[in-house]
BAROKOL-679424 format. One line per 10 residues: number of its first residue (from 1); for each residue x, y, z of N, C-alpha, C. Coordinates in steps of 0.2 Angstrom, whole numbers, padded with zeros to 4 digits. Layout:
BEGIN
NUM> X,Y,Z,X,Y,Z,X,Y,Z ~ ...
This chain:
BEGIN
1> -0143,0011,-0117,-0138,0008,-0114,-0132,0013,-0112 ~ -0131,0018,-0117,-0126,0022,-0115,-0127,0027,-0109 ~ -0135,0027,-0108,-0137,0032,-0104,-0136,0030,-0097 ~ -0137,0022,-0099,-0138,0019,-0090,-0129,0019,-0089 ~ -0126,0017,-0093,-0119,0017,-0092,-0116,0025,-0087 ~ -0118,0029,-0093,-0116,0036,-0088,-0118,0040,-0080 ~ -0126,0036,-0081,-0128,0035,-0073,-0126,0032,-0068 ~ -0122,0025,-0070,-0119,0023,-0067,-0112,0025,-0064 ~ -0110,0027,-0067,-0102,0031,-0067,-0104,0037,-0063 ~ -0109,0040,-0065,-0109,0046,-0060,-0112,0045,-0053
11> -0116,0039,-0054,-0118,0036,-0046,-0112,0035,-0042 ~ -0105,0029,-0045,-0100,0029,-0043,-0097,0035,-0040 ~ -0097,0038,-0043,-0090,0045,-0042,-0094,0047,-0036 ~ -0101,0049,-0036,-0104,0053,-0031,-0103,0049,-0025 ~ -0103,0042,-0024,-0103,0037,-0017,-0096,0040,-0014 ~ -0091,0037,-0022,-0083,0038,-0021,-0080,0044,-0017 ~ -0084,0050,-0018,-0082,0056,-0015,-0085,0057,-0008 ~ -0090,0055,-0008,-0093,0057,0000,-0092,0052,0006 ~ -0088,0046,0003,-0089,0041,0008,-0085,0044,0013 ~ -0087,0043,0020,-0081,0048,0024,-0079,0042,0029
21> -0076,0043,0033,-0071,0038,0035,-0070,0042,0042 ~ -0072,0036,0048,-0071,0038,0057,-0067,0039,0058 ~ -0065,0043,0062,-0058,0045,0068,-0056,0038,0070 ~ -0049,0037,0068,-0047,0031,0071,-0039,0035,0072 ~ -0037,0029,0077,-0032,0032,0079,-0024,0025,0080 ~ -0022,0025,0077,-0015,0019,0074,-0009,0019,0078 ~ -0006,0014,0083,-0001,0017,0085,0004,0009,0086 ~ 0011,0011,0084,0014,0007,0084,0019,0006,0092 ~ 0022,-0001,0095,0026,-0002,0103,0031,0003,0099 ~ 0039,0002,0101,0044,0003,0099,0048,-0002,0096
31> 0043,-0009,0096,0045,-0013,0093,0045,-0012,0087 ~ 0049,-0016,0080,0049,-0012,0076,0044,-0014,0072 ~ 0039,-0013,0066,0035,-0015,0062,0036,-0016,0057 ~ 0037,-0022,0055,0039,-0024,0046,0034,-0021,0043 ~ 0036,-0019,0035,0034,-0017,0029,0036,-0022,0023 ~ 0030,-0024,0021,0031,-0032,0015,0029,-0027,0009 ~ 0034,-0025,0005,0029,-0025,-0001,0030,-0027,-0009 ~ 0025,-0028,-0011,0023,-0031,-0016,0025,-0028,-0021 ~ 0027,-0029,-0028,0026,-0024,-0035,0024,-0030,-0040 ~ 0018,-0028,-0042,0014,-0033,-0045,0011,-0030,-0052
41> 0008,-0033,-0054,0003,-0031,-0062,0000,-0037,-0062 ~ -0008,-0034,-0065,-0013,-0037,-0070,-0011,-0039,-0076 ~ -0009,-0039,-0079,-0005,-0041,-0084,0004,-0046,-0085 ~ 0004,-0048,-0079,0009,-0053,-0078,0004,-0060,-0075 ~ 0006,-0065,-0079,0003,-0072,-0079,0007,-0073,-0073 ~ 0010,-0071,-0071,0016,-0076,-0063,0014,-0072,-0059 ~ 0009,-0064,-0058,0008,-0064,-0053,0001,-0061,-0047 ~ -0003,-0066,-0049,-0008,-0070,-0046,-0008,-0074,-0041 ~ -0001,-0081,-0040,-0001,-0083,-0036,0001,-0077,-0029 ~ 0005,-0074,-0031,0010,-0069,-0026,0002,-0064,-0023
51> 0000,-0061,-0027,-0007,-0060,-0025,-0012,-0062,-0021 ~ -0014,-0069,-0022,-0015,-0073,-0016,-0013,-0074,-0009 ~ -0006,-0076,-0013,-0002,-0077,-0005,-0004,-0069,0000 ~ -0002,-0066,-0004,-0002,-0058,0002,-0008,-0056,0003 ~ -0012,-0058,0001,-0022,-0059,0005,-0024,-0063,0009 ~ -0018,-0068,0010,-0020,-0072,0016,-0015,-0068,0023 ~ -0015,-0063,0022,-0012,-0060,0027,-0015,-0056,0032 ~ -0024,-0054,0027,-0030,-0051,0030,-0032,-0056,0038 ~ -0031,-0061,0038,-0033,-0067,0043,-0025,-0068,0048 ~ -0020,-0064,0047,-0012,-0068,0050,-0015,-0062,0056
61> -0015,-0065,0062,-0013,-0060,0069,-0008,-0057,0070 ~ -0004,-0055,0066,0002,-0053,0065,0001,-0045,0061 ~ -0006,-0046,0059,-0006,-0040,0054,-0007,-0036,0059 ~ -0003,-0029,0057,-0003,-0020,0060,0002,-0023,0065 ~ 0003,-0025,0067,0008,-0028,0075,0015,-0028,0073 ~ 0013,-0031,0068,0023,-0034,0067,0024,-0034,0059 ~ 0018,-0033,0056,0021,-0032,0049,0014,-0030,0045 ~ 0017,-0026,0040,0009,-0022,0035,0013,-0024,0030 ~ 0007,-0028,0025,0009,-0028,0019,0005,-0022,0015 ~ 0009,-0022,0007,0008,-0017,0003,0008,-0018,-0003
71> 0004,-0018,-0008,0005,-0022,-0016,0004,-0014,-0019 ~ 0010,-0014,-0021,0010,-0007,-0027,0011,-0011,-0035 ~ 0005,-0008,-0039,0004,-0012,-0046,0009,-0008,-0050 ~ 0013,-0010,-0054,0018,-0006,-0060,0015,-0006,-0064 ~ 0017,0000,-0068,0014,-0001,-0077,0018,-0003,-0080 ~ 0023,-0005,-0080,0029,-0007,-0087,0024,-0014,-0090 ~ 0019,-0015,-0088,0019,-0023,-0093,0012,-0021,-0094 ~ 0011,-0014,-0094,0002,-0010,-0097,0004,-0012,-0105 ~ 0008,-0013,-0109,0010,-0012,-0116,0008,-0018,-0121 ~ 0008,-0023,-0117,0007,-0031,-0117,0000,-0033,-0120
81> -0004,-0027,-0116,-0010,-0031,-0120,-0018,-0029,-0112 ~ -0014,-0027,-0107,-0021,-0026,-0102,-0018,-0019,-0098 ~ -0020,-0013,-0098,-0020,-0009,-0094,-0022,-0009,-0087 ~ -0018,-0011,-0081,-0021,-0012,-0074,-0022,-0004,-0070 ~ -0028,-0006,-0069,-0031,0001,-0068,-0028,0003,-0061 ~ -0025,0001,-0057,-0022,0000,-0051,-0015,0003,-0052 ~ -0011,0000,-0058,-0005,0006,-0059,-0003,0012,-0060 ~ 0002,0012,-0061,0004,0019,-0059,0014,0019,-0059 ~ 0013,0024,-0065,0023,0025,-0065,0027,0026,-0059 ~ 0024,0030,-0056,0026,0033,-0050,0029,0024,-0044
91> 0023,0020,-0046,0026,0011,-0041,0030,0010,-0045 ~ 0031,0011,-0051,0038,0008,-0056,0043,0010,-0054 ~ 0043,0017,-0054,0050,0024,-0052,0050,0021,-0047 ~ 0048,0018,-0041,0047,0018,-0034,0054,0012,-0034 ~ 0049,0006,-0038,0055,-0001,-0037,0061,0000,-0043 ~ 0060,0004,-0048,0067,0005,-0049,0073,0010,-0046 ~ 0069,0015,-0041,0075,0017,-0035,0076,0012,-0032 ~ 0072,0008,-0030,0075,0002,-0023,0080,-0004,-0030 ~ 0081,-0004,-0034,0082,-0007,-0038,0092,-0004,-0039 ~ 0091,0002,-0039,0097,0007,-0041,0100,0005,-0034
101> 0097,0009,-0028,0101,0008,-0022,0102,0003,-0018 ~ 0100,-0003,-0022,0099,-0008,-0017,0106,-0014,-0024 ~ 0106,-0012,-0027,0112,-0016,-0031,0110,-0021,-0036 ~ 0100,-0021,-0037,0097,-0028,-0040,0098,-0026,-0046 ~ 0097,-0030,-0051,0101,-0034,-0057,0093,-0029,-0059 ~ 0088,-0030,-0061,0084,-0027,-0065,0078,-0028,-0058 ~ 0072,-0026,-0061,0065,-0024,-0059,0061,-0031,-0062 ~ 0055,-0031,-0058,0054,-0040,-0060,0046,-0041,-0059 ~ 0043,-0044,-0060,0034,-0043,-0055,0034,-0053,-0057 ~ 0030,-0055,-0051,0030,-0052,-0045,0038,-0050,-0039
111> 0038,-0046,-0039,0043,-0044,-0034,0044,-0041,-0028 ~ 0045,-0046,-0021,0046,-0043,-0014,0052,-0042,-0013 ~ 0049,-0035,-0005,0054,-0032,-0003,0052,-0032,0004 ~ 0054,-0036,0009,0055,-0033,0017,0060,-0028,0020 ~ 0057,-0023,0023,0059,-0018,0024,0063,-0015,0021 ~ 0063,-0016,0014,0067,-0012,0009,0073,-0017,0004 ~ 0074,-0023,0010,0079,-0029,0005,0073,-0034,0001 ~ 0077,-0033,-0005,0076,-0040,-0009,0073,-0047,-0006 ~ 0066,-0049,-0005,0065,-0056,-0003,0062,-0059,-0005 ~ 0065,-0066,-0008,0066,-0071,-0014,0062,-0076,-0010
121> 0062,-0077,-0007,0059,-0084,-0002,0051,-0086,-0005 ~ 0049,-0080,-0008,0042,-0082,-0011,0041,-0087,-0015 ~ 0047,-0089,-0019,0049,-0091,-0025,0052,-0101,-0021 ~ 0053,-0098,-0015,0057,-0104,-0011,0053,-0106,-0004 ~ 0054,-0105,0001,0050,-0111,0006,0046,-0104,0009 ~ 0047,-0098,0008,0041,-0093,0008,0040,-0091,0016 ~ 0048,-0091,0020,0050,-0089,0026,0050,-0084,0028 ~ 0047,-0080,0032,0047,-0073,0033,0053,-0071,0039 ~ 0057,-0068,0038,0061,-0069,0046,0059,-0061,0047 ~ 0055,-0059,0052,0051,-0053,0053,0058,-0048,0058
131> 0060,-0042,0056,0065,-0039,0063,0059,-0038,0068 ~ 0058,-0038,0074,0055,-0039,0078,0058,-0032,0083 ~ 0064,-0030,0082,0068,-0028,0086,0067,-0021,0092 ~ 0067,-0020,0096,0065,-0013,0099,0070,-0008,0099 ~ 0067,-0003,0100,0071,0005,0100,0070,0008,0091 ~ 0064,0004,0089,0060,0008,0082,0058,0015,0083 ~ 0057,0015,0087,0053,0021,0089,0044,0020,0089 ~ 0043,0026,0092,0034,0026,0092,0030,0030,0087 ~ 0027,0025,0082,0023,0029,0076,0016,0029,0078 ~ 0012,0037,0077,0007,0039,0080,0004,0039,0071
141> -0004,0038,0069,-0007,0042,0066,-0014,0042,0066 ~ -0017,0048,0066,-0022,0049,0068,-0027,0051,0062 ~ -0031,0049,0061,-0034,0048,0054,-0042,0051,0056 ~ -0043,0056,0054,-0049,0061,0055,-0054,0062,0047 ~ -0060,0058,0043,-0062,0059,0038,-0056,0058,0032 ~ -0054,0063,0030,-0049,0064,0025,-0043,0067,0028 ~ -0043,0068,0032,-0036,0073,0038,-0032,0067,0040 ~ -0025,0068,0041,-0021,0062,0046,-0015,0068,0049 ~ -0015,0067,0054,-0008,0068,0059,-0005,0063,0061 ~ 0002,0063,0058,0006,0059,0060,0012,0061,0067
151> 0013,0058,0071,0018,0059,0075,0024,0053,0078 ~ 0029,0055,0077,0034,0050,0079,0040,0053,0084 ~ 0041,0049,0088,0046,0049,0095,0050,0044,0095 ~ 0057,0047,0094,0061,0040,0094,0069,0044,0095 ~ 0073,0042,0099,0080,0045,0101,0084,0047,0096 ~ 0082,0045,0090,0088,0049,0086,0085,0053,0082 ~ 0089,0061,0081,0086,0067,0078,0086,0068,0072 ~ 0087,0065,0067,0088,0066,0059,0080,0068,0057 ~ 0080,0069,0049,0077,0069,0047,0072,0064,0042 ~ 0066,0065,0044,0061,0059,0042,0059,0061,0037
161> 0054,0054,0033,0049,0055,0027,0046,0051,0031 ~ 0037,0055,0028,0033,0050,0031,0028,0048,0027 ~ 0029,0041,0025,0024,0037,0020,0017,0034,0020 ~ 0013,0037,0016,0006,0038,0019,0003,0032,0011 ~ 0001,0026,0013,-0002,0023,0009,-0009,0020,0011 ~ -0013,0023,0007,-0021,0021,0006,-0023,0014,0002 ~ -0025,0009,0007,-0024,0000,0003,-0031,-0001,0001 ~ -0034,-0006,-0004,-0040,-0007,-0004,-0037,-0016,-0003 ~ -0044,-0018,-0001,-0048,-0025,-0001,-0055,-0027,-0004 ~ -0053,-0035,-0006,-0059,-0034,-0009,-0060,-0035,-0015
171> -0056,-0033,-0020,-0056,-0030,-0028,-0055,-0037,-0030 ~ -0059,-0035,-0037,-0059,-0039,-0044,-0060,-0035,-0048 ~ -0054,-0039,-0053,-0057,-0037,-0059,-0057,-0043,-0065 ~ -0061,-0041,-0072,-0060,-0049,-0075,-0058,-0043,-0082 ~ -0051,-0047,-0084,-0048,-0050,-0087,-0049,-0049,-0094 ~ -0049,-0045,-0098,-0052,-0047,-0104,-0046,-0045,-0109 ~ -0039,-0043,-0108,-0034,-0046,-0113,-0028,-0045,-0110 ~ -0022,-0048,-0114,-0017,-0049,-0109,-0014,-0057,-0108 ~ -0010,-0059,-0104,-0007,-0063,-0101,-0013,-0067,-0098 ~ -0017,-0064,-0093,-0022,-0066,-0091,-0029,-0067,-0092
181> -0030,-0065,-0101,-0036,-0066,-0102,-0040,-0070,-0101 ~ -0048,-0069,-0099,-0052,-0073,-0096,-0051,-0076,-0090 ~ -0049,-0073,-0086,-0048,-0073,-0080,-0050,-0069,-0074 ~ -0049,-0070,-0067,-0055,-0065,-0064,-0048,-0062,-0058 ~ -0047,-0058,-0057,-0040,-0058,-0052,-0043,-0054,-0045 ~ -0043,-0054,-0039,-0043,-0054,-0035,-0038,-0049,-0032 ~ -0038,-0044,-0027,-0035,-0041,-0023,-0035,-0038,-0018 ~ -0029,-0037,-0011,-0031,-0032,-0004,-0024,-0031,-0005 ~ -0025,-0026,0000,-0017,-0024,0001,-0015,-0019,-0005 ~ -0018,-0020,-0010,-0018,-0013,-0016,-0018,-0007,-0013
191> -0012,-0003,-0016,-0010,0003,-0015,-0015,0010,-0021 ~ -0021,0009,-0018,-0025,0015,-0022,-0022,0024,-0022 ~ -0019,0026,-0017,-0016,0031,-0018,-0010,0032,-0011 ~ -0005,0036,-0014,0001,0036,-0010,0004,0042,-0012 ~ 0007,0043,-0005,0009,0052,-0005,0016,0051,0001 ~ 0020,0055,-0001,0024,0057,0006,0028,0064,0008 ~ 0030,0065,0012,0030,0072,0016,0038,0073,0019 ~ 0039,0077,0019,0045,0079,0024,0043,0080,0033 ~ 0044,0078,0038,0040,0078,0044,0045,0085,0047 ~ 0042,0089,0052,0043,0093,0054,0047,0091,0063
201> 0052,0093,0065,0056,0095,0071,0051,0096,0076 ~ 0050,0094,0083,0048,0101,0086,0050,0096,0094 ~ 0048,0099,0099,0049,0099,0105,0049,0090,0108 ~ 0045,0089,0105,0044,0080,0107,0044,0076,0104 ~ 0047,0077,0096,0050,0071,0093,0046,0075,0084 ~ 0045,0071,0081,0041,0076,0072,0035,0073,0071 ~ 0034,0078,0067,0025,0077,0066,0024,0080,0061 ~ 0018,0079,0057,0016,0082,0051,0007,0082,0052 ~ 0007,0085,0048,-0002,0084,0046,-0003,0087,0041 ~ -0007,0082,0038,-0009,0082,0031,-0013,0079,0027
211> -0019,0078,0022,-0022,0074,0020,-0020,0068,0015 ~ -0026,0064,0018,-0024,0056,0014,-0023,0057,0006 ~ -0021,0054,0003,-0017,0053,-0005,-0026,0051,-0008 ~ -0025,0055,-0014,-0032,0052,-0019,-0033,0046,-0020 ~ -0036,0042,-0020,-0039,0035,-0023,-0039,0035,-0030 ~ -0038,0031,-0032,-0037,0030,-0038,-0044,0027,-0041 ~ -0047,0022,-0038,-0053,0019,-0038,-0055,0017,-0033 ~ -0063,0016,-0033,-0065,0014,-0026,-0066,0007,-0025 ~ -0067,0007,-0017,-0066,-0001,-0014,-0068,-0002,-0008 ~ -0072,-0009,-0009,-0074,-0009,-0003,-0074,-0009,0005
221> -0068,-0010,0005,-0064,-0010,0011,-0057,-0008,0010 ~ -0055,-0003,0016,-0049,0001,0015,-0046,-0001,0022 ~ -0039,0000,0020,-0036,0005,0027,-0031,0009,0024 ~ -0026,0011,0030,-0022,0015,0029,-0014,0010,0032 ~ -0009,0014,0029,-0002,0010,0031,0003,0016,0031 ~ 0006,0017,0034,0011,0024,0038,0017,0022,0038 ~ 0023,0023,0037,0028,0022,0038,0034,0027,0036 ~ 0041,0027,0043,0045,0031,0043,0051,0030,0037 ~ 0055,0034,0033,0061,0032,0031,0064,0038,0029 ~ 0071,0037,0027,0075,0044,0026,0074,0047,0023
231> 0077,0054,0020,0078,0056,0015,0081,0053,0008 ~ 0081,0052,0007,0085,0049,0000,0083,0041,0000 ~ 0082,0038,0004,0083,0030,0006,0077,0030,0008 ~ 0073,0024,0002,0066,0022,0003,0066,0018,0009 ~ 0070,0016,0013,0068,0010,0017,0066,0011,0020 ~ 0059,0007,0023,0054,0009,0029,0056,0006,0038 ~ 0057,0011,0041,0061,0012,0048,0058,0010,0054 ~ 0050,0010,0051,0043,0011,0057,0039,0011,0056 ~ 0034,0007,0055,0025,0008,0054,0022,0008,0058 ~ 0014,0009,0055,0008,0008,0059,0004,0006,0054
241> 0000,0007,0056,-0009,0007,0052,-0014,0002,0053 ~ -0020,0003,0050,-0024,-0002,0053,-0030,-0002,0047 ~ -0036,-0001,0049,-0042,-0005,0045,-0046,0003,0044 ~ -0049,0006,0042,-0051,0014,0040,-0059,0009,0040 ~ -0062,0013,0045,-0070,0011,0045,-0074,0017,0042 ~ -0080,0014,0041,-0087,0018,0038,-0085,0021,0033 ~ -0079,0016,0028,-0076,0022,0023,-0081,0016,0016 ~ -0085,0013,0016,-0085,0008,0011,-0089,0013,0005 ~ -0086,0010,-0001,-0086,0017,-0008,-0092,0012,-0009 ~ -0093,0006,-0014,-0095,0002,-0016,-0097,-0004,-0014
251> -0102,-0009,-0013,-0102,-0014,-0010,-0099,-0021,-0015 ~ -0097,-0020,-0019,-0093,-0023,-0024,-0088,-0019,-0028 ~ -0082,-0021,-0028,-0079,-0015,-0031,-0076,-0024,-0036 ~ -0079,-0023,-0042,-0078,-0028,-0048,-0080,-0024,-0053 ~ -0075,-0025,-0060,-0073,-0022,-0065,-0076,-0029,-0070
Protein backbone atom coordinates (compact mmCIF):
# COMPACT_ATOMS: atom_id res chain seq x y z
CA UNK A 1 0.00 0.00 0.00
CA UNK A 2 2.74 2.47 0.92
CA UNK A 3 4.68 1.54 -1.98
CA UNK A 4 1.77 2.04 -4.62
CA UNK A 5 1.16 5.39 -2.71
CA UNK A 6 4.82 6.66 -3.38
CA UNK A 7 4.61 5.67 -6.95
CA UNK A 8 1.89 7.44 -7.30
CA UNK A 9 3.29 10.77 -6.10
CA UNK A 10 6.28 10.38 -7.90
CA UNK A 11 4.19 9.61 -11.20
CA UNK A 12 2.47 13.00 -10.26
CA UNK A 13 5.41 15.22 -9.80
CA UNK A 14 6.91 13.71 -12.96
CA UNK A 15 3.60 14.72 -15.25
CA UNK A 16 3.50 18.14 -12.99
CA UNK A 17 6.88 19.14 -14.13
CA UNK A 18 7.14 18.29 -17.79
CA UNK A 19 3.59 19.34 -18.77
CA UNK A 20 4.60 22.19 -21.16
CA UNK A 21 2.28 24.69 -22.22
CA UNK A 22 2.03 26.29 -26.19
CA UNK A 23 2.85 29.67 -27.27
CA UNK A 24 -0.08 31.75 -26.90
CA UNK A 25 -0.38 35.14 -27.06
CA UNK A 26 -3.14 37.40 -24.64
CA UNK A 27 -4.02 40.90 -25.51
CA UNK A 28 -6.18 43.31 -24.07
CA UNK A 29 -8.49 46.72 -26.47
CA UNK A 30 -7.69 49.82 -24.44
CA UNK A 31 -10.80 49.20 -23.03
CA UNK A 32 -10.46 48.53 -19.72
CA UNK A 33 -10.45 44.86 -18.19
CA UNK A 34 -12.15 44.15 -14.79
CA UNK A 35 -10.32 42.11 -12.27
CA UNK A 36 -12.99 40.13 -9.72
CA UNK A 37 -11.24 38.55 -7.04
CA UNK A 38 -12.10 36.16 -4.72
CA UNK A 39 -10.51 35.30 -1.16
CA UNK A 40 -11.87 32.27 -0.09
CA UNK A 41 -11.03 28.84 2.09
CA UNK A 42 -11.76 25.15 2.21
CA UNK A 43 -12.38 25.51 5.55
CA UNK A 44 -15.18 28.27 5.68
CA UNK A 45 -18.80 26.53 5.52
CA UNK A 46 -20.07 30.16 3.78
CA UNK A 47 -17.70 29.76 1.13
CA UNK A 48 -18.84 27.37 -1.40
CA UNK A 49 -21.76 28.97 -2.51
CA UNK A 50 -19.36 32.18 -3.53
CA UNK A 51 -17.16 29.35 -5.21
CA UNK A 52 -19.72 28.20 -7.38
CA UNK A 53 -21.08 31.48 -8.40
CA UNK A 54 -17.39 32.43 -9.71
CA UNK A 55 -17.33 28.88 -11.89
CA UNK A 56 -20.09 29.97 -13.66
CA UNK A 57 -18.03 32.59 -15.15
CA UNK A 58 -16.05 29.75 -17.27
CA UNK A 59 -19.39 29.70 -19.74
CA UNK A 60 -19.96 34.17 -19.32
CA UNK A 61 -18.79 35.62 -22.89
CA UNK A 62 -17.59 38.20 -20.96
CA UNK A 63 -14.53 36.15 -19.84
CA UNK A 64 -10.81 37.67 -20.83
CA UNK A 65 -12.78 40.65 -22.73
CA UNK A 66 -14.23 42.61 -19.99
CA UNK A 67 -13.35 40.86 -16.81
CA UNK A 68 -11.06 37.91 -15.25
CA UNK A 69 -11.92 36.37 -12.28
CA UNK A 70 -9.45 35.30 -9.59
CA UNK A 71 -10.07 32.99 -6.23
CA UNK A 72 -6.87 33.51 -3.87
CA UNK A 73 -7.46 30.67 -0.90
CA UNK A 74 -6.23 32.29 2.60
CA UNK A 75 -4.91 30.40 5.33
CA UNK A 76 -6.22 32.30 8.50
CA UNK A 77 -9.06 29.53 8.93
CA UNK A 78 -6.19 26.47 8.31
CA UNK A 79 -6.44 26.24 12.40
CA UNK A 80 -10.03 25.30 12.55
CA UNK A 81 -9.71 21.99 11.60
CA UNK A 82 -8.82 21.50 7.53
CA UNK A 83 -5.62 22.64 5.83
CA UNK A 84 -6.65 24.05 2.20
CA UNK A 85 -3.87 22.84 0.16
CA UNK A 86 -4.63 25.93 -2.31
CA UNK A 87 -3.59 28.44 0.54
CA UNK A 88 -1.03 30.43 1.18
CA UNK A 89 -0.11 33.65 3.74
CA UNK A 90 1.06 35.48 1.11
CA UNK A 91 -3.40 35.71 -0.20
CA UNK A 92 -4.01 36.65 3.38
CA UNK A 93 -1.11 39.45 3.55
CA UNK A 94 -2.51 40.27 0.18
CA UNK A 95 -6.36 40.91 1.43
CA UNK A 96 -5.25 42.42 4.51
CA UNK A 97 -3.14 45.29 2.61
CA UNK A 98 -6.40 45.85 0.51
CA UNK A 99 -7.92 45.83 3.81
CA UNK A 100 -5.53 48.60 5.51
CA UNK A 101 -5.52 50.71 2.31
CA UNK A 102 -8.92 50.47 1.38
CA UNK A 103 -10.32 51.46 5.00
CA UNK A 104 -12.34 47.79 5.61
CA UNK A 105 -13.28 47.09 9.04
CA UNK A 106 -11.55 43.58 9.11
CA UNK A 107 -10.77 40.55 6.36
CA UNK A 108 -13.65 38.09 5.96
CA UNK A 109 -14.01 34.79 3.47
CA UNK A 110 -15.93 34.76 1.31
CA UNK A 111 -14.69 38.06 0.35
CA UNK A 112 -14.84 40.29 -3.15
CA UNK A 113 -12.99 42.82 -4.61
CA UNK A 114 -13.68 44.59 -8.09
CA UNK A 115 -10.95 46.22 -9.18
CA UNK A 116 -9.56 46.61 -5.99
CA UNK A 117 -12.96 48.04 -4.19
CA UNK A 118 -15.03 46.08 -1.71
CA UNK A 119 -18.05 44.35 -3.50
CA UNK A 120 -20.73 43.17 -1.25
CA UNK A 121 -23.45 42.57 -4.03
CA UNK A 122 -22.67 38.94 -3.64
CA UNK A 123 -24.40 38.88 -0.40
CA UNK A 124 -27.31 41.00 -2.29
CA UNK A 125 -28.83 40.96 -5.96
CA UNK A 126 -25.16 40.03 -7.18
CA UNK A 127 -24.73 43.09 -9.83
CA UNK A 128 -21.62 43.40 -11.43
CA UNK A 129 -21.37 47.15 -12.60
CA UNK A 130 -18.10 46.31 -14.97
CA UNK A 131 -15.76 49.90 -15.74
CA UNK A 132 -15.82 49.26 -19.20
CA UNK A 133 -14.00 52.51 -19.88
CA UNK A 134 -11.29 53.30 -22.60
CA UNK A 135 -7.73 54.90 -22.40
CA UNK A 136 -6.80 51.49 -20.01
CA UNK A 137 -4.07 51.07 -22.00
CA UNK A 138 -2.89 47.95 -24.15
CA UNK A 139 -1.77 44.91 -22.10
CA UNK A 140 0.33 42.32 -24.21
CA UNK A 141 1.51 38.77 -22.81
CA UNK A 142 3.04 36.33 -24.46
CA UNK A 143 3.44 33.07 -22.74
CA UNK A 144 6.15 30.67 -24.33
CA UNK A 145 6.20 27.01 -22.23
CA UNK A 146 7.25 28.49 -18.85
CA UNK A 147 8.52 31.95 -20.24
CA UNK A 148 6.07 35.18 -20.50
CA UNK A 149 6.80 38.61 -21.80
CA UNK A 150 4.72 41.15 -20.77
CA UNK A 151 4.18 44.53 -22.66
CA UNK A 152 2.14 47.54 -21.91
CA UNK A 153 1.44 50.95 -23.87
CA UNK A 154 -0.58 53.39 -22.51
CA UNK A 155 -0.12 57.61 -22.30
CA UNK A 156 0.89 57.79 -18.87
CA UNK A 157 4.69 57.31 -17.84
CA UNK A 158 4.63 56.06 -14.16
CA UNK A 159 5.71 53.35 -12.88
CA UNK A 160 4.08 49.72 -13.15
CA UNK A 161 3.69 46.35 -11.34
CA UNK A 162 2.94 43.60 -13.16
CA UNK A 163 0.75 40.81 -11.81
CA UNK A 164 1.17 37.44 -13.14
CA UNK A 165 -1.36 34.74 -11.75
CA UNK A 166 -1.38 31.00 -12.71
CA UNK A 167 -5.39 29.74 -12.24
CA UNK A 168 -6.52 26.20 -12.10
CA UNK A 169 -9.95 24.51 -13.33
CA UNK A 170 -11.47 21.76 -12.60
CA UNK A 171 -10.28 20.92 -8.95
CA UNK A 172 -11.72 18.90 -6.09
CA UNK A 173 -11.23 18.11 -3.20
CA UNK A 174 -13.18 15.92 -0.42
CA UNK A 175 -13.48 17.16 2.74
CA UNK A 176 -12.57 15.22 5.49
CA UNK A 177 -12.34 17.77 8.53
CA UNK A 178 -13.39 21.15 9.24
CA UNK A 179 -16.58 23.29 8.62
CA UNK A 180 -17.05 21.15 5.65
CA UNK A 181 -16.52 17.86 6.50
CA UNK A 182 -17.71 15.22 4.32
CA UNK A 183 -18.10 17.25 1.63
CA UNK A 184 -16.76 17.28 -1.85
CA UNK A 185 -15.74 21.16 -2.97
CA UNK A 186 -15.12 22.07 -6.33
CA UNK A 187 -13.01 24.81 -7.93
CA UNK A 188 -11.66 27.22 -11.19
CA UNK A 189 -10.40 30.36 -11.12
CA UNK A 190 -7.81 29.05 -8.28
CA UNK A 191 -4.72 30.97 -7.95
CA UNK A 192 -2.06 27.92 -7.94
CA UNK A 193 0.96 30.31 -8.12
CA UNK A 194 1.49 34.16 -8.25
CA UNK A 195 4.31 36.42 -8.59
CA UNK A 196 4.89 40.11 -9.37
CA UNK A 197 7.59 42.41 -10.97
CA UNK A 198 8.59 45.76 -11.27
CA UNK A 199 8.25 46.57 -15.30
CA UNK A 200 10.95 48.11 -17.13
CA UNK A 201 10.85 51.88 -19.08
CA UNK A 202 11.79 51.70 -22.64
CA UNK A 203 11.14 53.38 -25.90
CA UNK A 204 7.50 52.27 -26.47
CA UNK A 205 5.75 51.96 -23.49
CA UNK A 206 7.18 48.93 -20.38
CA UNK A 207 7.84 45.45 -20.56
CA UNK A 208 9.33 42.85 -18.54
CA UNK A 209 10.11 39.13 -19.20
CA UNK A 210 10.02 36.56 -16.94
CA UNK A 211 8.92 33.09 -15.84
CA UNK A 212 5.50 32.00 -14.82
CA UNK A 213 5.00 31.57 -10.69
CA UNK A 214 5.42 27.72 -9.38
CA UNK A 215 2.24 25.89 -9.10
CA UNK A 216 1.47 24.98 -6.07
CA UNK A 217 -0.49 21.81 -7.27
CA UNK A 218 -1.39 20.33 -10.29
CA UNK A 219 -4.59 20.88 -12.51
CA UNK A 220 -6.35 19.96 -15.17
CA UNK A 221 -6.85 22.91 -16.97
CA UNK A 222 -5.03 26.20 -16.47
CA UNK A 223 -4.69 29.69 -17.59
CA UNK A 224 -3.03 32.68 -17.02
CA UNK A 225 -4.32 36.20 -15.66
CA UNK A 226 -2.01 39.46 -15.98
CA UNK A 227 -2.72 42.59 -14.68
CA UNK A 228 -1.19 46.30 -14.29
CA UNK A 229 -1.02 48.15 -10.80
CA UNK A 230 1.07 50.62 -8.92
CA UNK A 231 3.76 50.61 -6.83
CA UNK A 232 2.47 50.60 -3.44
CA UNK A 233 -1.40 50.32 -4.47
CA UNK A 234 -2.59 46.68 -5.34
CA UNK A 235 -5.37 47.90 -7.54
CA UNK A 236 -5.48 46.38 -10.81
CA UNK A 237 -5.43 49.04 -13.73
CA UNK A 238 -5.48 46.56 -16.83
CA UNK A 239 -5.67 42.95 -17.62
CA UNK A 240 -5.39 40.33 -20.04
CA UNK A 241 -5.12 36.53 -20.00
CA UNK A 242 -6.68 33.65 -21.35
CA UNK A 243 -6.85 29.75 -21.33
CA UNK A 244 -2.89 28.02 -21.27
CA UNK A 245 -3.17 25.07 -23.77
CA UNK A 246 -1.37 21.60 -23.89
CA UNK A 247 -0.63 22.36 -20.36
CA UNK A 248 -2.95 19.53 -18.70
CA UNK A 249 -0.82 18.00 -15.41
CA UNK A 250 -3.63 15.48 -14.50
CA UNK A 251 -6.74 14.11 -15.97
CA UNK A 252 -8.43 14.55 -12.63
CA UNK A 253 -6.95 16.75 -10.41
CA UNK A 254 -9.22 15.19 -6.98
CA UNK A 255 -7.88 14.95 -3.56
Amino acid sequence: MKTRLISSIISLILVFQTAAITAETFQSTKQRVNVLELYTSEGCSSCPPADRWLSRFKNDDRLWKEIIPVAFHVDYWNYIGWEDRFSSAAYSNRQRRYASSKGLRTVYTPGFLLNGNEWRSFFGPRKLSLDNGAGAGVLTAEVNDQNIHVSYQHRQAHDYIINIAVLGFDLATEINAGENRGRTLTHDFTVLGFSTQRMTITDTGHETSTVLPSRSVPAPRMAVAVWISLPGDQTPLQATGGWLEGNTDIKKARY
